[in-house]
C-alpha positions in Angstrom: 284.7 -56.2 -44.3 283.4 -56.0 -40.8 285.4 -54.3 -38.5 286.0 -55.6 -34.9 288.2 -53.9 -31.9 288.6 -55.8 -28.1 290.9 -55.2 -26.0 292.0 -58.6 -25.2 294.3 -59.3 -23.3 296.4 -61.0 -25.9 295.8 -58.5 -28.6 296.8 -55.2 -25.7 299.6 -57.6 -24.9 300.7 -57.3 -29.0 300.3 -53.8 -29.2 302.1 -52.6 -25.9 304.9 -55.3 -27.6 305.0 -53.3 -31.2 303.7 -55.5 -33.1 305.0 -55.2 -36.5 302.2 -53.4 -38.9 301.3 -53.3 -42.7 299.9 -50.5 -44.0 296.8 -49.4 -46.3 297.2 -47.8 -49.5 301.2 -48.5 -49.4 303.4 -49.8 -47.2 304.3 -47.8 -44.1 308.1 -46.5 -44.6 310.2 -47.1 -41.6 310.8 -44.3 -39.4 314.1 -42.2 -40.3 314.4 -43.6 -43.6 312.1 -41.7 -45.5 311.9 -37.8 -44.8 309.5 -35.2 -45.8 310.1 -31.9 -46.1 306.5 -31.0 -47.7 305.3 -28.0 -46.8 302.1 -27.0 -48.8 299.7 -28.9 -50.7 301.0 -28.1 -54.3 304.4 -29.9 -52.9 302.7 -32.8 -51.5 300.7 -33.3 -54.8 304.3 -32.6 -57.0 305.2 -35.9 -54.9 302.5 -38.0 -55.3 302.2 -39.5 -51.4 301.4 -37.8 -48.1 302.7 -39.9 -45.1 300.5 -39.6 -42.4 301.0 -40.4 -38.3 298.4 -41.9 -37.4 297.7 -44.6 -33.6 297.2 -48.3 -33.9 296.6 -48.4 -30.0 293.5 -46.9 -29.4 290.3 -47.7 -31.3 287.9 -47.2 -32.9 289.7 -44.0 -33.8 292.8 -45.4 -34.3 293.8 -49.5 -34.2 293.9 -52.6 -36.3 291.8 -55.0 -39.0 292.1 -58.6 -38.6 295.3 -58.3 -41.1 296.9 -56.1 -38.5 296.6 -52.7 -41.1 295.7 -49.6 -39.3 291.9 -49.2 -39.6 289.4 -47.2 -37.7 288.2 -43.4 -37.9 291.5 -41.4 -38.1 292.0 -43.7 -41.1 288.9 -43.0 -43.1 290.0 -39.1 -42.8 293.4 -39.4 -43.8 292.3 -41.8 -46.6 289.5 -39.1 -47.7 292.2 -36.4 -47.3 294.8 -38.1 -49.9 292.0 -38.9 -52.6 291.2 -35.2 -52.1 295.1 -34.2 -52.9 295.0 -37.0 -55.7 297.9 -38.4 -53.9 298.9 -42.4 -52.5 298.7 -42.3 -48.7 301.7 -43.8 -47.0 300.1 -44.6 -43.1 302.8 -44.2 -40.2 302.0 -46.0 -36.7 302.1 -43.3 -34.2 302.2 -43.5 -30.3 301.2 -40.9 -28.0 304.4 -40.0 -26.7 306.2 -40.1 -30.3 303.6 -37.9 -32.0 305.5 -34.4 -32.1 309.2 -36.4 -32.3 307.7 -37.9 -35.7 305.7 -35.3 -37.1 309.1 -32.4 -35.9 311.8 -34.8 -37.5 309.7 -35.4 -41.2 308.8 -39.2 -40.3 305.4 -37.7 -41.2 304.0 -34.9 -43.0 301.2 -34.6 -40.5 299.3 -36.4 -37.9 295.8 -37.6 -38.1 296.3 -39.3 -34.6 293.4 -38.3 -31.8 295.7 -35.4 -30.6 294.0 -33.1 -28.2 294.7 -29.4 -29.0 295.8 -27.7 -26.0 297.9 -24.8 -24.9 300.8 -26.5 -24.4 301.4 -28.8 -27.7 299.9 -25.1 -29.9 303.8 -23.9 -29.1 305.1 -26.9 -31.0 303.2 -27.7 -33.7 300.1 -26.2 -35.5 296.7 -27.2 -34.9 293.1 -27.9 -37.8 290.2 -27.3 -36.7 288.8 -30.1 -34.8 287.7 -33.1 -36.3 286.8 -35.1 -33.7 286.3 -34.8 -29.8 285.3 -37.1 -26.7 285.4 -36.7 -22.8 287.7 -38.4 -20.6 287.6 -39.2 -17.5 288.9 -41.1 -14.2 287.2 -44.4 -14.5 287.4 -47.0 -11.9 285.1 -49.9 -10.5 281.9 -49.4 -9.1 283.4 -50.7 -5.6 285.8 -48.0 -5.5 285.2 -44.9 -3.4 286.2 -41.9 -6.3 283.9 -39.1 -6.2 286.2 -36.4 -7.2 289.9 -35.3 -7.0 290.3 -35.2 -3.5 289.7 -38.8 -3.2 292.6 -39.6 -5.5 294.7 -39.4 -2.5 296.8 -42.7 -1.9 295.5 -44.1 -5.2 297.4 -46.0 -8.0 296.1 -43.9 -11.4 297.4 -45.2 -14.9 297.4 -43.0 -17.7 299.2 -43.0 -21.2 302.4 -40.9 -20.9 302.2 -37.3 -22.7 298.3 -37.7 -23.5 296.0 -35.0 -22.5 294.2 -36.8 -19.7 297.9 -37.2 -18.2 298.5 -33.5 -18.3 294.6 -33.1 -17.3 295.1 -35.3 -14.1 298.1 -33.2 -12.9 296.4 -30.4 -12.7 294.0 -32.0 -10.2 295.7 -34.7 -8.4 296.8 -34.3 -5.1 300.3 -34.3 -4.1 300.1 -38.2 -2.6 298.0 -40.0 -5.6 300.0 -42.5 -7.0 300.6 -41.5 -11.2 301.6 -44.3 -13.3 302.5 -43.8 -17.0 302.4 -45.9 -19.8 303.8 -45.8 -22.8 299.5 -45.8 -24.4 296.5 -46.0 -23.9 296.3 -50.1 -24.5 298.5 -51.0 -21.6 297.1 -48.4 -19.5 293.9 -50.3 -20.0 295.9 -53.5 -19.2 297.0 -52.0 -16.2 293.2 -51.8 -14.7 292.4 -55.3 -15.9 295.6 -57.0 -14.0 294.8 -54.5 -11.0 297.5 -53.1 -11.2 296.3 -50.0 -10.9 293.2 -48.7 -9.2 291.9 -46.3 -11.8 292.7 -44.8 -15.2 292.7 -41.4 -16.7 290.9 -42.9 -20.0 288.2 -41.2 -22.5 284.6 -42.7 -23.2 285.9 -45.0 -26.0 287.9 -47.3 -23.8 284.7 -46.9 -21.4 282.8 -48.3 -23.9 285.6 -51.4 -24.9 285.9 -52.0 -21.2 282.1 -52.4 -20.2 281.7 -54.4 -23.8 285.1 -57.1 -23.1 285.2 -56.4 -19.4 281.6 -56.5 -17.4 282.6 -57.9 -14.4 284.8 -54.9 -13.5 282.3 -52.6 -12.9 284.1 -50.1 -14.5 282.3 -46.6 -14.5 283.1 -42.8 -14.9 284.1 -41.5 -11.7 284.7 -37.3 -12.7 285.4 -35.7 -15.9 289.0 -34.8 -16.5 288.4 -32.6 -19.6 286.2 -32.5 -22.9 289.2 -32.9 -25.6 288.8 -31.3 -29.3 290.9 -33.4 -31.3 293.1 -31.5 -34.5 295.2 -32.8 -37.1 298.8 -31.1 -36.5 301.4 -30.0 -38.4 305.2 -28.2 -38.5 305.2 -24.8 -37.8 306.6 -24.0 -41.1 303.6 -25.9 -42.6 300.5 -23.5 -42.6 299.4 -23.9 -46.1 298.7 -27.3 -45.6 297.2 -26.6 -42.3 294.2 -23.9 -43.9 294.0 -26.5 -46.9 293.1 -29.4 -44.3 290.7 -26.7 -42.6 289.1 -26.4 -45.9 289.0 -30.3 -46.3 287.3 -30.8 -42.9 285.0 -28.2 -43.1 283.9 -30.2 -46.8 283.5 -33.4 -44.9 281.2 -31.8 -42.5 279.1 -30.0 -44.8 278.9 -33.4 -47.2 277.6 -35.6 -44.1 281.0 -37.7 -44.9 282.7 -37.2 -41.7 279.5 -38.0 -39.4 279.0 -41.5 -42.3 282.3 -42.1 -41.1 281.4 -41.4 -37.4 278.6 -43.4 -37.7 280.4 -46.5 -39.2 282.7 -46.4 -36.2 280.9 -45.4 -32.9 277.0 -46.8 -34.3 276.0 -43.3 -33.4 275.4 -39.8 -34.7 278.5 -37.4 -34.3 277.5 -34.2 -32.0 278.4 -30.9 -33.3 282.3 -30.1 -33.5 283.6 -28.3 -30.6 284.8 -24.7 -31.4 288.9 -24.2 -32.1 289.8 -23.5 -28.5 291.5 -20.0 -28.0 294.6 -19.5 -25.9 
């Protein structure tokens, strides 16, 4: 099956709407009415299904096939890390605001979701190794004066609420730019298309969709808000499964499987993992 993911505006229009999704491998559960209480591998496997949180919003880690299941990298690692339990995987749409509320009330057993590992999230949940990592950065037309921070001043910014780029541009933003939040990343895209923003806090990947769907815009990184190492996370309480998955990911790497699956997303070679930051 070949894989395709534009932002359109129709199909951003569906996903900022919820559009209602199937799942792979097993239907998705609705949230609150299955719970999980799984806290090492052994119980996950006495189960036979590991629900996993993963985003529909934000390919090609995350989004949708032509069917409307999720699909995309976070995907292919959460389907090679239930065939490695011997277990059915049960795929949970995730946003970036919900994340932590789905993963801290049992929706999900973990999240396989793009989720930057900082300081601030590492005194909620527990963090993997990473698995994946991009760049973001303030993007904005070619036309637009943006060189760096100071020039924010004034100017209308859309980010996705609670992601790392929105906690990145806080921390350099002056006091009079304009911050407006969405509720992820595919309206926040919208939000540059309609103009009604003037830039986004976004990483390379919606670059890339932008340029591709979006030419005439002009849109180019400005400055670099922060190089993200992305982590699967889990409850506290939930460290056995968290050193299994480290074992898991440091398989895939060592197998080639996770830069195969790199490759089959992004058409390019995966760079060397980032080191697990240290706080």
């Amino acid at each position: 099956m070949t894989h395709r993911f534009t932002l359109t505006r129709r199909g951003i229009a569906a996903l900022a709407l919820g559009t209602t999704l199937g799942a792979t491998l097993g239907a998705v559960p609705l949230p609150g009415l299955t719970r999980s209480a799984a806290a090492t591998p052994e119980e996950i496997k006495s189960r036979g299904r590991i629900m996993v949180g993963v985003l529909t919003d934000y390919p090609p880690f995350g989004g949708t096939d032509s069917n409307q299941n999720p699909a995309g990298y976070d995907v292919d690692v959460a389907r090679l890390l239930a065939k490695e339990l011997g277990v059915e995987l049960q795929l949970v749409p995730v946003t970036g605001p919900n994340r932590i509320p789905f993963l801290l009330t049992n929706k999900v057993d973990m999240l396989v979701a793009t989720f930057g590992i900082t300081e601030e999230r590492s005194k909620q949940v527990l963090f993997s190794n990473p698995y994946s990592a991009f760049t973001t950065y303030i993007l904005a037309p070619k036309s637009t004066a943006i060189k760096g921070p100071d020039d924010l001043k004034g100017v209308r910014v859309g980010v996705a609420r609670a992601s790392t780029q929105d906690s990145a541009l806080v921390a350099v933003a002056p006091k009079e730019t304009r911050i407006m939040r969405f509720d992820d990343d595919a309206t926040t895209t919208q939000s540059i298309i309609s103009g009604q923003v003037q830039a986004i806090g976004a990483s390379s990947t919606v670059l890339a969709q932008l340029t591709q769907n979006y030419a005439s815009l002009q849109i180019e990184p400005k400055f670099t808000l922060r190089a993200q190492a992305n982590g699967m996370a889990f409850r506290k309480q939930d460290a056995a499964l968290r050193d299994w998955s480290n074992g898991f990911i440091a398989k895939l790497v060592e197998s080639g499987e996770l830069n195969r699956i790199h490759e089959t997303w992004f058409k390019a070679k995966m760079d060397p993992l980032p080191p697990m930051p240290q706080f």
